[in-house]
N, C-alpha and C positions, 0 to 999 in steps of 0.2 A: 504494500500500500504506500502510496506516494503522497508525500505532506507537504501544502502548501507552502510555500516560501512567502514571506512578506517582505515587502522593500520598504522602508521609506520614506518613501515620497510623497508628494503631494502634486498631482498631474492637475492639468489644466479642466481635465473630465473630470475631478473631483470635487473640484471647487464650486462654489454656488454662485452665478452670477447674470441671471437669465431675472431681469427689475419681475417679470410677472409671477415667477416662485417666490421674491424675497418679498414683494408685497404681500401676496399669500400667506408666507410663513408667518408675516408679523400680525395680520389680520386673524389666523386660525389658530397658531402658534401658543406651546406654552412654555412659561419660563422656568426659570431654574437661576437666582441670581447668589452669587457666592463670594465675597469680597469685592474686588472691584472688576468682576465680571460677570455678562448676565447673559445666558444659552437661549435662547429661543431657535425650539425645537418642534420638528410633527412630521410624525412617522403615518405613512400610507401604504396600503398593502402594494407589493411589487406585483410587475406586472407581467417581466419575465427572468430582470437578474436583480438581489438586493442590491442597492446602492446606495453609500455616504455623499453627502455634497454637502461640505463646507463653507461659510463665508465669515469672512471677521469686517469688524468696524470701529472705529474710532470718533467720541464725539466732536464735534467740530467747537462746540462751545468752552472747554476747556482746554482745547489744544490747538489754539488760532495758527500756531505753522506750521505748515503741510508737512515741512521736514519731521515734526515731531509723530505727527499720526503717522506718517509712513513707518517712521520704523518702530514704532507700537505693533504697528498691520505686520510688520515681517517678521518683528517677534513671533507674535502670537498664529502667524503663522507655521514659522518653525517651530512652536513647540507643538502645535497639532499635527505636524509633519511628524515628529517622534514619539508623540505619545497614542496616536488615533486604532493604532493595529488594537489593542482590546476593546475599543470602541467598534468598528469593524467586525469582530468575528461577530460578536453579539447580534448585528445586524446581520450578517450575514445567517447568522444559526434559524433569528425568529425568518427570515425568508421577507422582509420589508425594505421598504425607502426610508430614510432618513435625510430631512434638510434640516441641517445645524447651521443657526448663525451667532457668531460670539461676538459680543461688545462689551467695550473696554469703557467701562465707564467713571474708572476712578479719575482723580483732577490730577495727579501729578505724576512725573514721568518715571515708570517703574523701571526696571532692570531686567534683563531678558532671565537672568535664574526667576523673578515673580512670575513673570509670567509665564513660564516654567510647571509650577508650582501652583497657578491659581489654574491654567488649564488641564494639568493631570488630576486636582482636586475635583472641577466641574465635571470633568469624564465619566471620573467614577464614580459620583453621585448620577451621573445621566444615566450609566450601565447600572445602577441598582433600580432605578425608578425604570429605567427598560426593560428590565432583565430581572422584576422579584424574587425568583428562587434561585437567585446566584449569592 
């Protein structure tokens, strides 16, 4: 028997960025907010393969230079890039879609270890609220 490999990455397919899911998500969506991050999430039966789609965001009102939300968004991108595979299987097991979008909502400018840290935290609060008997 042959075990899947996981990489990684975070592919341009993974990512969430289609404005009519992400209005969706936040219209239908439910939260999960954990420090200074808040998950809105909503899971729909798949249709023929599970899949994750991620999106992160940065508010504009606390962080008036682009240069600062950008590299908020590429943090907290890379640490979903590293920490998402048990988020992943989960979804992959129940056989669903999942669109996760993360935002960063505290006022000052954290350290790529926090947000590290506050996204493997929301994870695995997401995977117990997804996943009850794990």
């Amino acid at each position: 028997m042959q075990q899947k490999k996981h990489l990684y990455t975070l592919k341009a397919g993974e990512r969430l960025k289609q404005q009519k899911k992400i209005d969706a998500l936040f219209l239908s969506g439910q939260k999960i907010s954990l420090g200074e991050i808040r998950l809105v999430y909503h899971g729909s039966p798949s249709s023929d393969k599970a899949s994750l789609l991620i999106g992160v965001g940065v508010s504009k009102r606390y962080f008036k230079k682009a240069v600062h939300r950008n590299q908020i968004k590429r943090w907290l991108r890379e640490a979903v890039r590293l920490h998402k595979i048990p988020l992943q299987q989960v979804v992959e097991n129940a056989g669903k879609n999942l669109d996760l979008f993360i935002l960063f909502t505290g006022k000052e400018l954290p350290d790529f270890a926090r947000c590290q840290q506050l996204v493997q935290a929301a994870f695995l609060r997401l995977i117990k609220k997804w996943n009850p008997g794990q």
